[in-house]
C-alpha positions as CSV (number, residue, x, y, z in Angstrom):
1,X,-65.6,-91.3,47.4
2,X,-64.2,-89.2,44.6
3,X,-66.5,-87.3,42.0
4,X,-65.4,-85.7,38.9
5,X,-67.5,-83.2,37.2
6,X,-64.8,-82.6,34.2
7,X,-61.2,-83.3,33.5
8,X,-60.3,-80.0,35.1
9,X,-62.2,-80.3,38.4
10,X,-62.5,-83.0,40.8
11,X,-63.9,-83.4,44.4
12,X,-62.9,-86.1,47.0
13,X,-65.0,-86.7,50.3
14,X,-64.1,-89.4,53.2
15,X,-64.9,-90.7,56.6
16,X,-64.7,-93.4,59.0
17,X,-65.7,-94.3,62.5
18,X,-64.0,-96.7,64.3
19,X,-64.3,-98.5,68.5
20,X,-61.7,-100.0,70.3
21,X,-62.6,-102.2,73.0
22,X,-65.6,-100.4,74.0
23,X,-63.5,-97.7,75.3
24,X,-62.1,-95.7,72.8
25,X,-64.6,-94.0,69.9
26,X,-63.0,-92.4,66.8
27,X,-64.5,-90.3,63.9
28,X,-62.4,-88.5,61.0
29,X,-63.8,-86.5,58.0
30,X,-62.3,-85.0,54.9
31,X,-63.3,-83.3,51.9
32,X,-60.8,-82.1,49.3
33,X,-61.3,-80.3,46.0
34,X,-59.1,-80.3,42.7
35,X,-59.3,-77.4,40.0
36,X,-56.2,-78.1,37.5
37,X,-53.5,-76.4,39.1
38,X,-55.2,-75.7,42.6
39,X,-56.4,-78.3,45.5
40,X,-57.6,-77.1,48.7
41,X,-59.1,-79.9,51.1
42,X,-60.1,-80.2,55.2
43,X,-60.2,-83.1,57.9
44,X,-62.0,-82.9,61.2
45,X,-60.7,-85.5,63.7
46,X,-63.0,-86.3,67.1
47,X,-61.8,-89.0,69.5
48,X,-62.9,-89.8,72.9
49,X,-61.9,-92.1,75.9
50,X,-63.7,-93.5,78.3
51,X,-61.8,-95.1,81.0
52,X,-63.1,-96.7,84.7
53,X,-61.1,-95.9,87.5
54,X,-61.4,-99.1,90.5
55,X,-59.9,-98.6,94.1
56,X,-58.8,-102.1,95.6
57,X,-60.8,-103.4,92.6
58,X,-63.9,-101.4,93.1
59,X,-65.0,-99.1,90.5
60,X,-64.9,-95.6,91.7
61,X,-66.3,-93.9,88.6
62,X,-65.3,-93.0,85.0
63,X,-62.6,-90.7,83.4
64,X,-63.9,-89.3,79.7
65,X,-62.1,-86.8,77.7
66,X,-62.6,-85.4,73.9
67,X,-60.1,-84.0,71.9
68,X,-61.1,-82.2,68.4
69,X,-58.7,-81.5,65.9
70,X,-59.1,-80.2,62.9
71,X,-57.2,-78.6,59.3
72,X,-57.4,-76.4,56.1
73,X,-54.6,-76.8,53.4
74,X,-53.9,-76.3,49.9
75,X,-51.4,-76.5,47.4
76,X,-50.9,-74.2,44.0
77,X,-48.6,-76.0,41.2
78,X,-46.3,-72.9,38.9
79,X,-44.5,-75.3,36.9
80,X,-41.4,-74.5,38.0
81,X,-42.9,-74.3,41.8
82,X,-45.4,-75.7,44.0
83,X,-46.6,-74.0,47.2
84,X,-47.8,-75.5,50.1
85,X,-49.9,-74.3,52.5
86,X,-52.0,-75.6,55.9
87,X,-53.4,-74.1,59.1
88,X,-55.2,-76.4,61.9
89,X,-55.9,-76.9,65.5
90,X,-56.4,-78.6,68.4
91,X,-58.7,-78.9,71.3
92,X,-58.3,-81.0,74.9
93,X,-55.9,-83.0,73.9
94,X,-53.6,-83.8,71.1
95,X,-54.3,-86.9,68.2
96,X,-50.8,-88.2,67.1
97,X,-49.4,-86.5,69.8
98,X,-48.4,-82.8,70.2
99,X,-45.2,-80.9,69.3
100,X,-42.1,-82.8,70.8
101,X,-40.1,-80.0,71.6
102,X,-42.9,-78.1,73.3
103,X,-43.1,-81.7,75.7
104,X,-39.3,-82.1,76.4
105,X,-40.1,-78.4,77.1
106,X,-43.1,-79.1,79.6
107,X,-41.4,-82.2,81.1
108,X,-38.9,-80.2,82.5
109,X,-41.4,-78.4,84.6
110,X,-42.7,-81.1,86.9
111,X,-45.5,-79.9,89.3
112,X,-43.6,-82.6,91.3
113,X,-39.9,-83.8,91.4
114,X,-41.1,-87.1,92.7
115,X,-43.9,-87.6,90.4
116,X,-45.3,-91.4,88.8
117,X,-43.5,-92.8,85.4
118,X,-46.6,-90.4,83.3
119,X,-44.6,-87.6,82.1
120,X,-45.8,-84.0,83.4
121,X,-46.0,-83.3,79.3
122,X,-48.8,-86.0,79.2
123,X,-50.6,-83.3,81.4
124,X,-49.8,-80.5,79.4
125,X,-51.4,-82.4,76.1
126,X,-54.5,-83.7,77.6
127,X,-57.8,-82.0,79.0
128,X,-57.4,-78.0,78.7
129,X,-54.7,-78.2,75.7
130,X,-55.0,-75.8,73.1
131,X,-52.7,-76.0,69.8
132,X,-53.2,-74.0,66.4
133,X,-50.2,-74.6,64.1
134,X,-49.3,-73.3,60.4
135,X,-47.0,-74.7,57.5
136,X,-45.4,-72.9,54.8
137,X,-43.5,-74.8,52.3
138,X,-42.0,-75.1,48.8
139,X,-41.1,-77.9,46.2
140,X,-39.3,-77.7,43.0
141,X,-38.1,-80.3,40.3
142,X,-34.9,-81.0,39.7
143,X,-34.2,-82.5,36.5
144,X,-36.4,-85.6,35.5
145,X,-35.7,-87.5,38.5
146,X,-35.6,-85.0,41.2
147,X,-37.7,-83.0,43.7
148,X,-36.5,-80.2,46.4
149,X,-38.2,-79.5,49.3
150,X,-38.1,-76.7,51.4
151,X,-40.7,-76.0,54.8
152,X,-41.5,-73.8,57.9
153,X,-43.8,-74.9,60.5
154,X,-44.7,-73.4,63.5
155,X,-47.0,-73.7,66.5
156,X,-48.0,-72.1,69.8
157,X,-49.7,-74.5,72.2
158,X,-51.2,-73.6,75.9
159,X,-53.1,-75.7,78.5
160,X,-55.1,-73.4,80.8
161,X,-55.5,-76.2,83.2
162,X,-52.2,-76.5,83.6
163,X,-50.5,-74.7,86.1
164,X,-46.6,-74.2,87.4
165,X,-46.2,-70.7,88.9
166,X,-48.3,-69.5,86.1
167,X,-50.2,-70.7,82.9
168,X,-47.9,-72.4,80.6
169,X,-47.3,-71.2,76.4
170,X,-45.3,-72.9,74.3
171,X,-43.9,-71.4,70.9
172,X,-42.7,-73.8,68.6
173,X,-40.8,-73.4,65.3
174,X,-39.0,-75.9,62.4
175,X,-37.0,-75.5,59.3
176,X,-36.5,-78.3,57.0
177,X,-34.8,-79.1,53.9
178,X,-35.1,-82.2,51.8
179,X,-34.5,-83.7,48.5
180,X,-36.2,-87.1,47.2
181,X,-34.6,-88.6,44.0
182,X,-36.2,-91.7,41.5
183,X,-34.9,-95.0,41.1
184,X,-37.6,-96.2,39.4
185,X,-41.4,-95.3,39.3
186,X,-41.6,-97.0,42.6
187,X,-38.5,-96.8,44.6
188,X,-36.9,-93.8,45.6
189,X,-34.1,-92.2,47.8
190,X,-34.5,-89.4,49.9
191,X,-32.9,-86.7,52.6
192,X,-34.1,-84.6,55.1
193,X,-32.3,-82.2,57.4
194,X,-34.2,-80.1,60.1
195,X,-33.9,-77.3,62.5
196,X,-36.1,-76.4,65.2
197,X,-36.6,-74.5,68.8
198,X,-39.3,-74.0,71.1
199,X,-39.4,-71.8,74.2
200,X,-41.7,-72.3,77.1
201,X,-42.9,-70.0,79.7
202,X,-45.9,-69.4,81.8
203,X,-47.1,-66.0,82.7
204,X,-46.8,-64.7,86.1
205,X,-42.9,-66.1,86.5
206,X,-39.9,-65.9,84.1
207,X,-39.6,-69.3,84.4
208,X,-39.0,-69.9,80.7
209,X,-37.5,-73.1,79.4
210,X,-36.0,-73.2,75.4
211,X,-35.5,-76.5,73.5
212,X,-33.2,-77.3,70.4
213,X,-33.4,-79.9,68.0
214,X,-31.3,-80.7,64.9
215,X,-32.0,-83.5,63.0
216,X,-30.8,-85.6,59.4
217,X,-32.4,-88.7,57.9
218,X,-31.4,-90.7,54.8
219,X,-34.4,-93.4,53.9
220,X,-35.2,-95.2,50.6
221,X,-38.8,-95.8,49.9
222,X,-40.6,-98.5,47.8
223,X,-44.0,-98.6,46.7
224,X,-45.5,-101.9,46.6
C-alpha cells in the first residue's frame, strides 16, 4: 500500500502473515517513507515454531521457539553520492540465518567432539541468540551506464544460553566493493569483491577463535 500526499513525499506501508503446515507461523511489517532526496523505512519480522517431539512414536511434548527481528534504514541521494545507512537486530534466533563467519566460528567450538550431524552453530543461533548489526555504505555513478558501490557492515552476536568454558561473543566485520554496469534498461552486469573477519571468544577462558573470508563474484542480471 503506497500513499502519496504530493510529488515530493510518499509513504509505503506492508505486511503479511503466512502458516506452514500448522507448524510454522510468520508475520513481517514495513513502513517506509520518501521526501525527494531522503527515504527512511523499518520492518519487524516475528516467526515461530512449534514442533512435537515423540519417543518410540509417542508424543513426549512440544518444542516452541520465537525469534524477533527487526531494522531501521535510510538512504540520502547528493547527486554525485548516495549514502546508505541501516541498523537492526535480533532476538532468539536468527531469520535468514545469522552471520556465516561468526557460525564457522561457533562450529569450531563443539560442546561435544562426537556430537549428531546439527552443527553446534545451529545452537549458538537459536533460543538465547542476541545479534544487533550496522551497515555503512556508498554508491556513485559512473558515467551513464555505471554505478560503484562501496560498504561496511558489521555485527556482534552473543547467545547467553550458550555455554563453552564461558559465554560466547562474536564480532563480525565485512568490506565490499562492487560495480554494476547497463546493458540495457533490463539487463545488466555486475562485480563484487569482499573482505571480512570475525573473532570469537567467550568470557571466562581465552579460548578465542578468528575467521577469514575473501570473496569475488561476477553475475549478469535480467529483469523480466
Amino acid at each position: 500500500l503506497v500513499y502519496s500526499n504530493s510529488d515530493y513525499e510518499e509513504t509505503g506501508f506492508g505486511f503479511d502473515k503466512w502458516e506452514e503446515e500448522d507448524t510454522t507461523t510468520g508475520v513481517t511489517f514495513g513502513l517506509g517513507y520518501t521526501a525527494g532526496a531522503l527515504y527512511v523505512g523499518g520492518s519487524f519480522d516475528y516467526y515461530k515454531v512449534e514442533n512435537e517431539t515423540k519417543l518410540g512414536g509417542v508424543s513426549t511434548g512440544k518444542t516452541k521457539s520465537s525469534t524477533k527481528a527487526w531494522n531501521i534504514g535510510g538512504t540520502y541521494d547528493f547527486d554525485v553520492v548516495k549514502l546508505h545507512l541501516l541498523y537492526g537486530g535480533q532476538k532468539d534466533g536468527a531469520i535468514g540465518g545469522g552471520p556465516a563467519l561468526a557460525g564457522f566460528g561457533a562450529d569450531s567450538l563443539k560442546t561435544h567432539p562426537n556430537e549428531n550431524d546439527s552443527k553446534f552453530a545451529n545452537g549458538f543461533f537459536g533460543d538465547g541468540y542476541t545479534q544487533h548489526s550496522w551497515l555503512a555504505g556508498l554508491s556513485a555513478p559512473v558515467g551513464d551506464a555505471g554505478k560503484v558501490m562501496f560498504s561496511y557492515a558489521g555485527s556482534t552476536a552473543k547467545n547467553d544460553k550458550v555455554i563453552v568454558d564461558g559465554k560466547l561473543k562474536a564480532k563480525t566485520h565485512n568490506f565490499s566493493l562492487g560495480y554494476r554496469h547497463a546493458l540495457s534498461k533490463r539487463t545488466s552486469v555486475y562485480g563484487v569483491a569482499s573482505y571480512g573477519w570475525s573473532d570469537l571468544d567467550n568470557n571466562v577462558t581465552s579460548h578465542e577463535v578468528e575467521t577469514k573470508r575473501t570473496q569475488a563474484i561476477i553475475g549478469l542480471q535480467h529483469r523480466f
